[in-house]
C-alpha angles and dihedrals in degrees: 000000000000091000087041105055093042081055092060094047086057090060093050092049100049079047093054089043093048077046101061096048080068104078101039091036090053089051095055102252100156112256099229086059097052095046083054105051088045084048100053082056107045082048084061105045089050090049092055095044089044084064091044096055099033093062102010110041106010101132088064079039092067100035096066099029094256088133139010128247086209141002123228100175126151127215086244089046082051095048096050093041098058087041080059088055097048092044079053102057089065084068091061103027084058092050097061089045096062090044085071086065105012130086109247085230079058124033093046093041082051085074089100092082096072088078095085098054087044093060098033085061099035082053094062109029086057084040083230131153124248115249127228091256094065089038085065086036095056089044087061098043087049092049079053091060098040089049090049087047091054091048105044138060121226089253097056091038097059078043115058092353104056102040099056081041086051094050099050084046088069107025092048108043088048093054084070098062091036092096096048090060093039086055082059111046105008127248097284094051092044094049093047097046084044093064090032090069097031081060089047095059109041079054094069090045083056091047092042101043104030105026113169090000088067090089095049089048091042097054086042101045096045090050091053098039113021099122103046092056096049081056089048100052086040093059104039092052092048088050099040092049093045097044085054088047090056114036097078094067106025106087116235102246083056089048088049092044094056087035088057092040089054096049083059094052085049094056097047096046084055092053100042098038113010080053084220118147114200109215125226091265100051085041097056090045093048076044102053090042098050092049088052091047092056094042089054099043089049078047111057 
C-alpha cells in the first residue's frame, strides 16, 4: 500500500511539474531558458540529496539503489552514460516545444506513442523477438498514423504532430538504456549527471541563440517566474526520486492502470480549467495510441 500510494504521488508530481511549463511557455519564454534556469535547480537539489543519503541515509541508500556501495565505472561506461543524458535532454527539449501549439490535454496524453521506439530499442538490445501482442499493438499504432496522415496537412503535422513524435524519439528510446546507468552509479548519481548535462546544454542554446541578451532575459524572466521554476525544479526531483523508489515492488499492469488514470485526469484538467475541447480527430487518435500502449506494455 505503502509503494502504491508513493506511486500515485509521482504521477501527481510529474503532472504538477508538465503544468507549470504552461503559463511561461503560452507567453512565449523560450523554452531552453526555461529548462536552464529549472536545471540549475534540479543539479543543486541532487547534489544535495546525493550528500544526504551518501552519509546520512546510505543504508537505505543502498537498499533501493539510490547509491552505490562501490563504482565500477569505466571511462567507456562514462562516456556512454553522459551521451545517454544529452540524448535525453531532446525529449524534453521537444515537449516544451509542442506545448507552444499544442493543447496541454494533447500534446502530454500523446505520450502513448513512445511505445513504439521503447520496444523497437529493448528488442534489439536483449536480442529478443517481438510477440504477437506488440505485433497488434504496432497495427494500431500504425492505423493512428495513417489516420493523423489523412487529417492533417504537412504543414499541421510538422506543427502540433512532429514535435510531441520527436520528444518520445528521444525520451523513449533513452529510458532503455536508463537501468543499465543507474546499475552503475546509482539513482542519485545518474539523476544528477542527467540534469548536469541537461544544464550544460541549454546552456549552449542560451549562448548560441541569445548571446549578450541572455542577461537582460535572465534578470527579467526570474523576477517574473522565480517561483514557478523553484517549483518546477521541487516537483520534478521529488517525482523523479519516488517513481524510482517504487518501481522495483508495484506490478505493471498496476503502473499502466494509474498511467492511463493519469492521462484521463490530464485531459480533464485540460477541458475544466485549461478551457481546452479535443475534437473527434485529436480524441481517436489519443483513443487508438493508449490502447496500443496498453496492449505493448501487457505485452512485453
Amino acid at each position: 500500500m505503502l509503494f502504491l500510494f508513493i506511486r500515485i504521488l509521482s504521477l501527481l508530481f510529474f503532472f504538477v511539474s508538465d503544468l507549470l511549463w504552461i503559463k511561461p511557455i503560452k507567453n512565449l519564454v523560450a523554452n531552453y531558458r526555461l529548462i536552464f534556469y529549472r536545471s540549475v535547480l534540479t543539479s543543486l537539489l541532487f547534489c544535495g540529496i546525493f550528500f544526504i543519503i551518501r552519509y546520512q541515509w546510505f543504508d537505505f541508500g543502498i537498499k533501493y539503489q539510490f547509491v552505490k556501495l562501490n563504482l565500477n565505472v569505466s571511462t567507456r561506461d562514462l562516456i556512454a552514460i553522459v551521451s545517454l543524458c544529452f540524448f535525453s535532454f531532446f525529449g524534453l527539449y521537444f515537449f516544451t516545444s509542442s506545448l507552444y501549439t499544442n493543447k496541454f490535454s494533447f500534446a502530454t496524453p500523446l505520450a502513448s506513442s513512445g511505445f513504439v521506439f521503447s520496444i523497437i530499442v529493448a528488442t534489439f538490445l536483449n536480442k529478443s523477438s517481438i510477440n504477437t501482442g506488440t505485433l497488434i499493438a504496432f497495427f494500431i499504432f500504425f492505423i493512428a498514423i495513417l489516420f493523423i496522415a489523412k487529417q492533417f496537412t504537412m504543414s499541421d503535422f510538422k506543427l502540433f504532430i512532429l514535435p510531441i513524435i520527436l520528444t518520445h524519439f528521444f525520451w523513449d528510446t533513452a529510458v532503455v538504456f536508463y537501468p543499465l546507468a543507474i546499475d552503475k552509479l546509482g539513482i542519485i548519481l545518474f539523476c544528477l549527471l542527467m540534469e548536469v548535462c541537461v544544464c550544460f546544454t541549454s546552456f549552449l542554446f542560451c549562448f548560441t541563440k541569445d548571446r549578450l541578451s541572455f542577461l537582460k532575459y535572465l534578470l527579467t524572466e526570474i523576477r517574473a517566474y522565480g517561483f514557478r521554476i523553484l517549483f518546477m525544479a521541487l516537483f520534478i526531483t521529488a517525482a523523479m526520486l519516488l517513481l524510482s523508489f517504487s518501481v522495483v515492488v508495484l506490478p505493471i499492469i498496476l503502473i499502466i492502470s494509474l498511467g492511463l488514470f493519469m492521462k484521463l485526469i490530464r485531459v480533464l484538467y485540460g477541458y475544466y480549467f485549461l478551457k481546452e475541447k479535443l475534437n473527434n480527430r485529436e480524441m481517436l487518435i489519443l483513443l487508438l495510441l493508449t490502447i496500443a500502449g496498453v496492449i505493448a506494455s501487457l505485452s512485453n
